[in-house]
C-alpha positions as CSV (number, residue, x, y, z in Angstrom):
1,X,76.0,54.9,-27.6
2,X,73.0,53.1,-25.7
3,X,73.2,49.9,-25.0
4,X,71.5,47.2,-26.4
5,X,67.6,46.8,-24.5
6,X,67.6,42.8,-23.7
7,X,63.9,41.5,-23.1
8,X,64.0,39.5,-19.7
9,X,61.0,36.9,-19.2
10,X,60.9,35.7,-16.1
11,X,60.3,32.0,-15.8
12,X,60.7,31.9,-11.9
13,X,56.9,31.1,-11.4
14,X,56.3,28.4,-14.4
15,X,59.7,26.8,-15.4
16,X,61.7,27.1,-12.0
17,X,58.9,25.9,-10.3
18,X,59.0,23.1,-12.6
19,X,62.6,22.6,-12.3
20,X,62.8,22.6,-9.1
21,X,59.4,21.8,-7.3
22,X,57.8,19.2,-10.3
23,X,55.8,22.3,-10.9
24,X,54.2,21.7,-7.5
25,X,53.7,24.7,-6.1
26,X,50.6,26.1,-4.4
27,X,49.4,29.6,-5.6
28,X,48.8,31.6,-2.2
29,X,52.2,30.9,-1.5
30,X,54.2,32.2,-4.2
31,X,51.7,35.0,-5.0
32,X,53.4,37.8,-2.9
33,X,56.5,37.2,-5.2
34,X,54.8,37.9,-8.6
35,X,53.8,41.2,-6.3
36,X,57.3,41.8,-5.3
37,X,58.8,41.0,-8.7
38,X,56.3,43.7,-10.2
39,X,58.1,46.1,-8.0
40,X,61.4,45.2,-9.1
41,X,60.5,46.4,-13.0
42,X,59.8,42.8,-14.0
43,X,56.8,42.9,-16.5
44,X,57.4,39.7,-19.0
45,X,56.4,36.6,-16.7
46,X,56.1,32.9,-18.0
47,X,53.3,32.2,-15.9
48,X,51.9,28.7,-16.9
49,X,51.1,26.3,-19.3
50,X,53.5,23.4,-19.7
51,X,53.2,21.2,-16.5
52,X,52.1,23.9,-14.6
53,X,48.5,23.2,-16.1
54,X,48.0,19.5,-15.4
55,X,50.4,19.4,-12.1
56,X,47.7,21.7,-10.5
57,X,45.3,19.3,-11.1
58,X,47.8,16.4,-10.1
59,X,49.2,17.1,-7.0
60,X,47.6,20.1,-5.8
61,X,44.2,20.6,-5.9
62,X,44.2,24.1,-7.5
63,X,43.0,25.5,-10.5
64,X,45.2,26.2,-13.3
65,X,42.6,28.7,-14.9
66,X,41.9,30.7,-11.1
67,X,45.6,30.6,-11.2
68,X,46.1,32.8,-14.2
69,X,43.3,34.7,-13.0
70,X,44.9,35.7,-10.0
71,X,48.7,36.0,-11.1
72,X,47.3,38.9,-13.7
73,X,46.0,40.3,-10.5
74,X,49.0,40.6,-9.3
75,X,51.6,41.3,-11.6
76,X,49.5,44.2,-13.5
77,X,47.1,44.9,-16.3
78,X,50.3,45.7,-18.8
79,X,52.5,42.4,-17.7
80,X,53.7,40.8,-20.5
81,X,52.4,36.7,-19.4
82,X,53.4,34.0,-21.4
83,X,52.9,30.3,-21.1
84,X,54.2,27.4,-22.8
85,X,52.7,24.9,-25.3
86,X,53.4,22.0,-26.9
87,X,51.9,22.5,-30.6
88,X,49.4,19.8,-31.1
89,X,50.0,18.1,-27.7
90,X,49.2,21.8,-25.9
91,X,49.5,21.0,-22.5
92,X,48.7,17.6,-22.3
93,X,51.4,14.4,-22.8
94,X,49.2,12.8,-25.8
95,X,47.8,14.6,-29.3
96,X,44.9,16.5,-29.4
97,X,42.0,17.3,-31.7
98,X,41.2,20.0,-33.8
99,X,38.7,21.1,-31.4
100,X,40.9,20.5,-28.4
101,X,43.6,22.5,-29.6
102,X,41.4,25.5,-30.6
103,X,39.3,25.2,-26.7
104,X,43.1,25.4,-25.1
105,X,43.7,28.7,-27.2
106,X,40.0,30.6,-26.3
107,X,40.4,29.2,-22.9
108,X,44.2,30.9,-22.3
109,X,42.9,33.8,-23.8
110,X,40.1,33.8,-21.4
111,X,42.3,33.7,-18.8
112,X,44.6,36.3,-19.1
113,X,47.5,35.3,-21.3
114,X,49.3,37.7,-23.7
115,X,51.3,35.3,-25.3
116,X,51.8,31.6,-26.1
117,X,55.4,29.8,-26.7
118,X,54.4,27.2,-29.2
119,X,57.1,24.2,-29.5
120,X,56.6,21.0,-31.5
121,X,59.6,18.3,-30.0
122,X,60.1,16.5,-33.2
123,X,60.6,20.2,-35.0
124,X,58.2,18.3,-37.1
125,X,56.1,21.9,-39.0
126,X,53.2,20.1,-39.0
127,X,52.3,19.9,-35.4
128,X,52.8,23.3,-35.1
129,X,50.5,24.9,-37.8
130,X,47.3,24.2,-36.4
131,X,47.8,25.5,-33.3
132,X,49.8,28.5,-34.3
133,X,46.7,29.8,-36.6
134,X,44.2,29.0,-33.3
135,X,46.8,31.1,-30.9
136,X,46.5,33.8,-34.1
137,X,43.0,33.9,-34.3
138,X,41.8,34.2,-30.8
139,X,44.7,37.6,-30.5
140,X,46.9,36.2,-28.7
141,X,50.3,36.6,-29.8
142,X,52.3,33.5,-31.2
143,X,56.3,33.0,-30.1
144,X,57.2,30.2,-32.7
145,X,59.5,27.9,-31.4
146,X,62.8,25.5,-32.6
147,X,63.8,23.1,-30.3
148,X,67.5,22.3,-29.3
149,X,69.8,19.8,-27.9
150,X,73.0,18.3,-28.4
151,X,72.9,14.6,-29.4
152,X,75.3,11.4,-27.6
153,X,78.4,11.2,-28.9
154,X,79.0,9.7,-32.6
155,X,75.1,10.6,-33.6
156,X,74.7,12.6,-36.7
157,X,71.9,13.8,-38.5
158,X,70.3,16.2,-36.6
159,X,70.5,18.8,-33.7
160,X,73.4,21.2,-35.1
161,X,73.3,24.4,-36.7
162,X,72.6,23.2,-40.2
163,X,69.1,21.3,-38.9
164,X,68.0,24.5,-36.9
165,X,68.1,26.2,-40.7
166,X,66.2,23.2,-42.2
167,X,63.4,24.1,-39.4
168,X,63.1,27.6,-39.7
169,X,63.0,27.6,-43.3
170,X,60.3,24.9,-42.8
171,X,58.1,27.6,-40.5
172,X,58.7,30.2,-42.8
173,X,57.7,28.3,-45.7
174,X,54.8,27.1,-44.2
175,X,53.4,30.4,-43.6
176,X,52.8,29.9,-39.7
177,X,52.2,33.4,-38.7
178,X,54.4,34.3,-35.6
179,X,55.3,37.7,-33.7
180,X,58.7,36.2,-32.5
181,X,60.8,33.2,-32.4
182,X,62.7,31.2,-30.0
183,X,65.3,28.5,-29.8
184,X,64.5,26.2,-27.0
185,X,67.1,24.0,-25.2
186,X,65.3,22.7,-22.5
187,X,68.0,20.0,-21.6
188,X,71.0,23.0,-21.4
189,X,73.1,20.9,-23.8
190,X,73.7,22.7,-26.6
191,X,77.2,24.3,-27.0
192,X,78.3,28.3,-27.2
193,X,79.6,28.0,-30.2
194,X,76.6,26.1,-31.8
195,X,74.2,28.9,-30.1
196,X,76.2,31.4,-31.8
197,X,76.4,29.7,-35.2
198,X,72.3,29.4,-35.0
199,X,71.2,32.5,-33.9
200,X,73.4,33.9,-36.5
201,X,72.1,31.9,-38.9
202,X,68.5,32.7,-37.8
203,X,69.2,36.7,-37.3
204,X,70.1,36.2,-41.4
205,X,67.2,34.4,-42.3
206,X,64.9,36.4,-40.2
207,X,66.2,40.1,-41.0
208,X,66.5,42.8,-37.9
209,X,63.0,43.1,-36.9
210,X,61.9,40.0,-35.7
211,X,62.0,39.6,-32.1
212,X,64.6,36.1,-31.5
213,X,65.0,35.0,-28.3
214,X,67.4,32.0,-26.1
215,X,65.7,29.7,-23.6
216,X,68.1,27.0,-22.3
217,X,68.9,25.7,-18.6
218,X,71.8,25.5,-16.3
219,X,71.6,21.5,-16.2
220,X,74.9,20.9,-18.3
221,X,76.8,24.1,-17.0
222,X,77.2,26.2,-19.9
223,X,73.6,28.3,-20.0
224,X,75.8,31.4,-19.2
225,X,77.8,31.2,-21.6
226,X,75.3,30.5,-24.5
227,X,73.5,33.6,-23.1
228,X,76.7,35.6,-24.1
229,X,76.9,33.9,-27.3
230,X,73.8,34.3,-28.1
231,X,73.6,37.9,-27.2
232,X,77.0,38.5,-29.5
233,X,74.9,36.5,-32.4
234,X,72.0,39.3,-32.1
235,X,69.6,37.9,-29.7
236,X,66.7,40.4,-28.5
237,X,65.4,38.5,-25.4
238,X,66.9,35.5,-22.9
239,X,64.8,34.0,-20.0
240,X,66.1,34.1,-16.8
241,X,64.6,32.9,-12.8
242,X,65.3,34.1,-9.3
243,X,66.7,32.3,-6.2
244,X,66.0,30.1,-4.9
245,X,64.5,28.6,-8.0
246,X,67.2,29.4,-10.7
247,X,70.4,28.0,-11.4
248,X,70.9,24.1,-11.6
249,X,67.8,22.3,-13.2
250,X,66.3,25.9,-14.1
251,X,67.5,28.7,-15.9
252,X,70.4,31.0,-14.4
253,X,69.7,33.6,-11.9
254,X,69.0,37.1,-12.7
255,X,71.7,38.7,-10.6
256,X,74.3,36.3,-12.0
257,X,73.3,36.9,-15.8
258,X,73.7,40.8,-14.7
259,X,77.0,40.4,-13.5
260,X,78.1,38.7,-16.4
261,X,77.2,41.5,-18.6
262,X,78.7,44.4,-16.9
263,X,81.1,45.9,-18.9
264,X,79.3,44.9,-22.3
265,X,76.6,46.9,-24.1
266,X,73.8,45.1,-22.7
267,X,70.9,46.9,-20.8
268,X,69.2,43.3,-19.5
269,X,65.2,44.5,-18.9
270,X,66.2,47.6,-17.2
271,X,66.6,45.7,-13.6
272,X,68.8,47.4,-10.9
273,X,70.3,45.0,-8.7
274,X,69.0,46.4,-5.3
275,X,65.6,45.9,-6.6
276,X,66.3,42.3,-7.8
277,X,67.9,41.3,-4.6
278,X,64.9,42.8,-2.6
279,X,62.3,40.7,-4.9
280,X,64.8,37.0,-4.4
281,X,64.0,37.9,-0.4
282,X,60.2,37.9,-0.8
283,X,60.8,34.6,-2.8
284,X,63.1,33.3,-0.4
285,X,60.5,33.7,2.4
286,X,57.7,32.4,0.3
287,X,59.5,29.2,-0.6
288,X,60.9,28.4,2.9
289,X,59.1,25.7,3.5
290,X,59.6,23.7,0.3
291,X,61.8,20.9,0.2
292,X,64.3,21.6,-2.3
293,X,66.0,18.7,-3.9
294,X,69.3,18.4,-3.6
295,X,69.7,17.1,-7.8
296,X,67.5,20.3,-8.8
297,X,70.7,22.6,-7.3
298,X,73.4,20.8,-9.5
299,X,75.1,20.6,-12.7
300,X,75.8,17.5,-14.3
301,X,78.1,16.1,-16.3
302,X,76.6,13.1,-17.6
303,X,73.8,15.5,-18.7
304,X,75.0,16.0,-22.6
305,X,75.2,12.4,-23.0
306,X,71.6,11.7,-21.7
307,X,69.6,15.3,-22.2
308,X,67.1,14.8,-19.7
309,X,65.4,18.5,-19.1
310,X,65.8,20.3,-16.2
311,X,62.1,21.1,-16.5
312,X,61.5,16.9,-16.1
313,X,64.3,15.9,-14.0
314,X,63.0,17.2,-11.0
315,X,59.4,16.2,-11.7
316,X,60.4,12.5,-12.4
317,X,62.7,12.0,-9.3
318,X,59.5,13.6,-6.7
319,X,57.8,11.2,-8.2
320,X,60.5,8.5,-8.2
321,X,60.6,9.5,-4.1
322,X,56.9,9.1,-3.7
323,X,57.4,5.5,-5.0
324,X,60.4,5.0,-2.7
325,X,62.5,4.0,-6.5
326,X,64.8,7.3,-6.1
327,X,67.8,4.9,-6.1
328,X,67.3,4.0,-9.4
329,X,67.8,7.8,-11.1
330,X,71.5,7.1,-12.0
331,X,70.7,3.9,-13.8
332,X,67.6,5.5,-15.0
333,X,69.6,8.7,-17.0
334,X,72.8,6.6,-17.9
335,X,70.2,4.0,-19.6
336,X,68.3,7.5,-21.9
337,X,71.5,7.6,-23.9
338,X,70.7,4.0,-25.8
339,X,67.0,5.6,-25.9
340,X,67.6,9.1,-27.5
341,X,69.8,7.2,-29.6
342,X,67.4,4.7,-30.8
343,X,64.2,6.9,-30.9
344,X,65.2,9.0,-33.8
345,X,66.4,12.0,-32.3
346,X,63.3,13.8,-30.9
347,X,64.0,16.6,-28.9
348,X,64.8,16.0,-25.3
349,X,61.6,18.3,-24.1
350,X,58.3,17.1,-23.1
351,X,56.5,15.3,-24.2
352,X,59.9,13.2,-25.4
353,X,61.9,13.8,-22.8
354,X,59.2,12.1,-20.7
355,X,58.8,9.3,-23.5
356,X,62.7,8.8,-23.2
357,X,62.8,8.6,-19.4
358,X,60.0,6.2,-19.3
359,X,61.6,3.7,-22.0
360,X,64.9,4.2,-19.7
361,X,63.1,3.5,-16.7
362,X,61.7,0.7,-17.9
363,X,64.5,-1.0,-19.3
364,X,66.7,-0.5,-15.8
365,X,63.0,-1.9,-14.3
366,X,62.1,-4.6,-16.5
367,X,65.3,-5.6,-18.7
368,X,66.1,-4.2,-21.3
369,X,63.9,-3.2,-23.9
370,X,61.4,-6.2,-22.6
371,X,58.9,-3.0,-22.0
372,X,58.2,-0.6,-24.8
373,X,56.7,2.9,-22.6
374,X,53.3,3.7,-25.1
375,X,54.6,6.9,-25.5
376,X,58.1,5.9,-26.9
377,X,56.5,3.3,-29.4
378,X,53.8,5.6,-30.7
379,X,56.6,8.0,-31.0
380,X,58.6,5.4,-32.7
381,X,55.9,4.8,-35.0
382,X,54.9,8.0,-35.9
383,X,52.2,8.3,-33.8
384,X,53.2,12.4,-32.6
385,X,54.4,13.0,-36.0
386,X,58.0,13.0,-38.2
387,X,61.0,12.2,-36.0
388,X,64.0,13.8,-37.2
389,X,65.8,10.8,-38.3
390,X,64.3,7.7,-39.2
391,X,64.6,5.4,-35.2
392,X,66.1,2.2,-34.8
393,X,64.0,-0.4,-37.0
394,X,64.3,-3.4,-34.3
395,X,62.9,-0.9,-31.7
396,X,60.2,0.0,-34.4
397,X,59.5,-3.9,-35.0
398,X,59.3,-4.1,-31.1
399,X,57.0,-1.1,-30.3
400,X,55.1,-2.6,-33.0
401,X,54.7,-6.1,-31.9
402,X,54.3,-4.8,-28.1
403,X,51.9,-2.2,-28.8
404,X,49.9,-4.0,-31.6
405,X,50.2,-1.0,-33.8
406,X,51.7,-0.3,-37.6
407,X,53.7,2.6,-38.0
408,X,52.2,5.5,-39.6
409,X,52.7,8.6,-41.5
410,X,49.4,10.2,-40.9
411,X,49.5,13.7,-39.3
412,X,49.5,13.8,-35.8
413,X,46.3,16.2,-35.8
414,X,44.2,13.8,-38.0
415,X,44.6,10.9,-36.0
416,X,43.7,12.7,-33.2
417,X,40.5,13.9,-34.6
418,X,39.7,10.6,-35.5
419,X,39.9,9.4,-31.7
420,X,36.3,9.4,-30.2
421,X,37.7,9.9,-27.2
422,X,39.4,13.2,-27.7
423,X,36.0,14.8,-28.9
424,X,34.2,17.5,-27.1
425,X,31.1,15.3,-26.9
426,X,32.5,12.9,-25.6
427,X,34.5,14.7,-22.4
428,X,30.6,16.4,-22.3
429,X,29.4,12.8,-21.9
430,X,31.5,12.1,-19.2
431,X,30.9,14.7,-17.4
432,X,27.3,15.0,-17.4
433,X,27.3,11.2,-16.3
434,X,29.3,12.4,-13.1
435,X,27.2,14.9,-12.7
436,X,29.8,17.6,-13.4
437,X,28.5,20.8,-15.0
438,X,29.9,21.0,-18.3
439,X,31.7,24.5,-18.7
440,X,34.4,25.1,-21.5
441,X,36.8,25.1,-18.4
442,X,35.7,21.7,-17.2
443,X,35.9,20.3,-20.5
444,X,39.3,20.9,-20.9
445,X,40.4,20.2,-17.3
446,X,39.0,16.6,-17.6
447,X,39.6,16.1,-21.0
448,X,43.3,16.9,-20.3
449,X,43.9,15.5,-17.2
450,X,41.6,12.5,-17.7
451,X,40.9,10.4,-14.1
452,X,42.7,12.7,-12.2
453,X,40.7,15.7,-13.7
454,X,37.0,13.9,-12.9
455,X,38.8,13.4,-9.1
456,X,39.6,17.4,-8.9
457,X,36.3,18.6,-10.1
458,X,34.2,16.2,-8.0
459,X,36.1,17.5,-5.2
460,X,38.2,14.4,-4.7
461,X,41.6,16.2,-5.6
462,X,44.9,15.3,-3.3
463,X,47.4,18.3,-2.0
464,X,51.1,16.4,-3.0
465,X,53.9,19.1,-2.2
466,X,56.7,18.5,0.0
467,X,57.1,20.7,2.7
468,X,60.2,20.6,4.8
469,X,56.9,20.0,8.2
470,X,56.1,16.8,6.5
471,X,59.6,15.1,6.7
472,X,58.4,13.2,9.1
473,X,54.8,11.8,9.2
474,X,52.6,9.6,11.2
475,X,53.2,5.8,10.4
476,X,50.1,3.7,9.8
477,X,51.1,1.3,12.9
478,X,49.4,1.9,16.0
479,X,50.7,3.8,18.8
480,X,50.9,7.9,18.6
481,X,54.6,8.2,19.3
482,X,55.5,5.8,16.2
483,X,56.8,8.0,12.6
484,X,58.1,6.3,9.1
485,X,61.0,8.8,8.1
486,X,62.3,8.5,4.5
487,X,65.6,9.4,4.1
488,X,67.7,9.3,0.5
489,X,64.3,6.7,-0.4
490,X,65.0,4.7,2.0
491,X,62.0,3.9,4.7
492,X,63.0,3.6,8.8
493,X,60.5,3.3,11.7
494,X,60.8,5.9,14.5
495,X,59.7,5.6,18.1
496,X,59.6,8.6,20.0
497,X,58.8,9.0,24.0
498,X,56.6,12.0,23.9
499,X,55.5,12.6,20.3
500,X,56.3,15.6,18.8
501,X,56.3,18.1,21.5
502,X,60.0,18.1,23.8
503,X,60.3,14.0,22.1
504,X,63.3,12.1,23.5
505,X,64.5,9.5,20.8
506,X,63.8,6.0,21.0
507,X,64.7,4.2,18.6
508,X,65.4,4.1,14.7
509,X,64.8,0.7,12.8
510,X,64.9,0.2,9.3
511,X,61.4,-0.4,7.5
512,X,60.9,-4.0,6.1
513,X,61.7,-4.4,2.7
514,X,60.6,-6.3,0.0
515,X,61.8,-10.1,-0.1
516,X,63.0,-9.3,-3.9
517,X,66.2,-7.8,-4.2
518,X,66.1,-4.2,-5.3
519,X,68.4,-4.6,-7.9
520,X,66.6,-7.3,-10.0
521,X,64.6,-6.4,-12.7
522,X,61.0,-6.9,-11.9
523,X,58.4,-8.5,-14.4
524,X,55.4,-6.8,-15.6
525,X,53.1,-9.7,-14.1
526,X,53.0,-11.0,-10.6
527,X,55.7,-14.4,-10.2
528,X,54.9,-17.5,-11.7
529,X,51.9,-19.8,-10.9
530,X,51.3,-17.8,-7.4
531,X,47.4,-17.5,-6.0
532,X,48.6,-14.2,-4.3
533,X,48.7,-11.5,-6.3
534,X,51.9,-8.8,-5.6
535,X,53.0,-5.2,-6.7
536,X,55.8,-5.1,-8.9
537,X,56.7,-1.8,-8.0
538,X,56.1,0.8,-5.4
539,X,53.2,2.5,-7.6
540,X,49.7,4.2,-6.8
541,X,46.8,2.2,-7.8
542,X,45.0,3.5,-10.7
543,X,42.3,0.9,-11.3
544,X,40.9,-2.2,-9.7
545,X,39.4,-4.8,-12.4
546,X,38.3,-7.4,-10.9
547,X,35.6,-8.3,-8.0
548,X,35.5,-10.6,-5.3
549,X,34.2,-13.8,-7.0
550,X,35.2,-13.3,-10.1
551,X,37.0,-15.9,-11.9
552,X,40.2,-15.1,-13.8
553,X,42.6,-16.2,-16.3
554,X,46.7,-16.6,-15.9
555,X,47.9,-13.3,-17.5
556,X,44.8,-11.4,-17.4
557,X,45.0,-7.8,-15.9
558,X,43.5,-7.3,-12.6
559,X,45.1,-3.7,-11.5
560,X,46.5,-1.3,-13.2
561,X,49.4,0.6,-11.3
562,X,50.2,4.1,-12.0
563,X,53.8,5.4,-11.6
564,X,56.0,8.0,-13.9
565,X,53.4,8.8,-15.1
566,X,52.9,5.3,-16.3
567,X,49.9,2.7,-16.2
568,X,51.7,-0.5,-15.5
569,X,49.3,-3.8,-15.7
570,X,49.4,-6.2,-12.7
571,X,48.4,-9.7,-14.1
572,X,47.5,-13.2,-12.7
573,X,50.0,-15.9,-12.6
574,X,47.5,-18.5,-12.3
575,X,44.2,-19.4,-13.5
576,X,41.5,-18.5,-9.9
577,X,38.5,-16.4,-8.2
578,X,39.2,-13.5,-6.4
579,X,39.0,-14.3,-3.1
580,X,40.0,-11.1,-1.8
581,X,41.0,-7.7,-2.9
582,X,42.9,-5.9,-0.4
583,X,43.9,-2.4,-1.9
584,X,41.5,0.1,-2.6
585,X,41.9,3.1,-5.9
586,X,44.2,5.7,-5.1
587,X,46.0,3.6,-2.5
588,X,49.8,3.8,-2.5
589,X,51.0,0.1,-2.6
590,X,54.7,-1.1,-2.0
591,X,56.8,-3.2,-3.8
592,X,55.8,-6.8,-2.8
593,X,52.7,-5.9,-1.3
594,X,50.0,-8.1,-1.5
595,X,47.1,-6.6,-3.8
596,X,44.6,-9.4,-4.7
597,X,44.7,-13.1,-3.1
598,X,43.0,-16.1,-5.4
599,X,41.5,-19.6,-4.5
């Protein structure tokens, strides 16, 4: 009898990069792999979307739309090349409008794509219908998504077997119009034996024709082993990445997800494993200059009592290194499990996962629950839609209070399209004022990555990857021979006799650190009555309010700080004029350092 044909889609080039890189990437680099990976009979790619849209734009000064462009080149006219959105979010963080939502499905039709994944993290139907009949309409085909996770212990309500019906029946009943559907675990927590119990469930509801599919990650240790079980349940389709981007934060590697079906009736994709093995060199050698963090290659244990993503781990601890913070990851994922707990049981996958690890890195930051994130109160609130169980009602009365917002039951899409500032005319408006010419492309590019959007198409756009060559950099302090190393995040001054060519060591110092001890929590203003103005936080600066001359008010915001993704206000502790400002936009500021002075 023939074995069973198992649909492999490749998510080395839009998932692994994500869970290993951040997403960050650059395109001529990795190119020759989609090539090589073409020759090895791979033709189902996940090939952007998710944060591999606004992370070009972010940290690398490419073009997520040349980018699709060029990866079709590549990997043939007849590849199957998928990307990933998030229902009425798409690829963005906050809601979008109607109009929004439609441009992102005629633009990724534009550009190549075959077919869109379309997730909604609360599993709330709602969010997902717009979008799916957008996807529909502009022929593209629709993968409809449930999302997955395993909750702390002793929480109930959601996230098992019986809730994964309650959503699918809800999608069925709704009408969305799908060509296949996939369960989701983008935190690799779910068990075997809940996989099995759901797909089942789901190959029963659905009938024998409908394509169902198994995304999950390595993070918790088990993604093999739900592979199997979901393959024994009737799965048609599992997604799997190559070395040296699989395994660990990502999903498992091809060659080990073919040796743990020999001797089954499984034919995974067609792939021989010469060919595979060939296709992992070319990505070896494309990749050997990336700096691969260590957390990206491991499994964790504590990850099925705080489900952070393997797609967002890595992406949050880069940018927990480029604030020189990385010590504070294991207070930062042992303080998600109050958060999932509290928030109502949102799926751990973007944008909540990120909501969650900004309310957890805040409270290890700030105290405890003395800073709701924006995007865990509005969540909270109801402001991205239904949460599967009702959250916490004193984190509710506090996201409330802090945010100066009432909880709502309003669609998602609707408030959106109320929001001025998620209008077409309106991104228009902005451009034409910065003289940007105002293509569907640049619409969406600025209306989705906002500032940092503008910077990239006015040619202002930063390249942010970490090579293994830029270990060591040159320090701002004079003198050629002089380097600030980072090691573990931790900063050290290097002096060197002959700079880089035949050097002879010095001497190694550790760099000054701030005069507040890292393990305090840090307030959201600068300290007490103080004329002298002082980051809380090693954080980019994002915006500069004030002026020299101005006068200004104790608590009033005079910069805004940007880190995790976060705008954190800097505020006056004293009533003053700006005497000087000594930080410009964009700047990368330390903790402690001295922003604005007052007289």
């Amino acid at each position: 009898m023939a074995k069973k044909f198992i649909d492999i889609m490749d998510t080395t080039f839009r998932d692994g990069f994500q869970s290993v890189f951040g997403a960050r990437v650059l395109m001529n680099d990795f190119l020759p792999a989609v090539s090589a990976a073409k020759e090895a009979g791979i033709n189902h790619f996940e090939f952007g979307g998710g944060a591999r849209f606004q992370s070009l734009y972010f940290y690398l000064n490419e073009d997520a739309f040349t980018m699709m462009d060029k990866f079709r080149e590549a990997a043939g006219k007849d590849a199957n090349l998928q990307t990933l959105s998030r229902g009425v979010n798409t690829v963005t963080l906050d809601t979008g409008s109607r109009e929004l939502i439609d441009m992102h499905a005629k633009l990724f039709a534009k550009h190549e794509t075959t077919t869109i994944r379309n997730f909604d993290a609360l599993n709330d139907v709602k969010n997902l219908e717009y979008s799916a009949q957008r996807i529909k309409h502009h022929g593209l085909k629709h993968e409809v998504v449930v999302t997955m996770m395993d909750l702390p212990p002793n929480c109930v309500g959601a996230h098992d077997a019986e809730f994964y019906e309650k959503c699918l029946r809800e999608i069925l009943d709704s009408g969305i119009e799908f060509d296949s559907v996939c369960f989701k675990d983008a935190s690799g927590t779910s068990s075997p034996e809940k996989v099995y119990q759901t797909i089942k469930m789901a190959r029963r509801l659905l009938g024998d024709n409908v394509h169902l599919r198994l995304h999950t990650h390595e993070t918790a240790g088990v993604s093999i082993a739900c592979y199997l079980a979901a393959l024994e349940a009737g799965a048609d389709g599992i997604d799997l990445a190559a070395s040296p981007v699989s395994g660990g934060t990502s999903q498992p590697d091809i060659l080990t997800m073919l040796h743990a079906v020999k001797g089954k009736d499984y034919d995974l994709g067609g792939l021989e494993v010469d060919k595979i093995l060939k296709y992992e060199d070319v990505l070896h050698d494309c990749l050997k200059d990336y700096f691969m963090p260590p957390e990206a290659t491991q499994v964790s244990p504590l990850i099925p009592f705080s489900p952070m993503p393997g797609g967002a781990l890595t992406a949050n601890t880069q940018m927990m290194r480029d604030n020189n913070i990385l010590d504070k990851f294991p207070a930062v994922i042992k303080a998600m499990r109050e958060v999932v707990e509290k928030g109502g049981y949102g799926t751990s996958v973007t944008p909540v996962s990120q909501f969650y690890f900004q309310q957890a890195f805040n409270n290890v930051m700030f105290g405890p629950w003395k800073k709701i994130a924006e995007g865990y109160g509005k969540m909270v609130l109801g402001y991205f839609g239904k949460t599967p169980v009702t959250p916490s009602a004193d984190i509710v009365e506090l996201a409330a209070k802090q945010l100066n917002l009432e909880p709502t039951t309003a669609p998602a899409i609707d408030i959106a399209d109320q929001d001025e500032t998620k209008s077409i005319a309106y991104t228009k408006a902005i451009l034409e004022k910065e003289g940007i010419e105002a293509t569907e492309e640049n619409i969406f590019i600025a209306a989705a990555c906002k500032e940092k959007g503008i910077a990239y198409l006015k040619g202002e756009g930063k390249v942010m990857v970490r090579k293994n060559s830029d270990t060591i950099k040159p320090s701002t302090k004079s003198g050629s021979n002089q380097f600030s190393v980072t090691v573990n995040g931790h900063n050290y001054n290097v002096e060197v006799a002959d700079g880089f060519d035949n050097f002879t060591l010095k001497s190694i110092t550790p760099a000054k650190e701030s005069s507040q001890p890292k393990d305090e929590p840090k307030a959201v203003s600068s300290t007490g009555a103080s004329n002298e103005i002082t980051a809380t936080m090693s954080a980019g600066v994002f915006k500069i309010l004030v002026n020299i001359g101005d006068s200004v008010k104790a608590g009033q915001t005079v910069v805004i700080l940007e880190a995790m993704k976060m705008e954190i206000p800097i505020e006056a502790g004293c009533d003053g004029e700006v005497e000087e400002i000594l930080i410009s936009q964009g700047q990368t500021v330390e903790d402690g350092q001295l922003l604005v002075k007052l007289k």
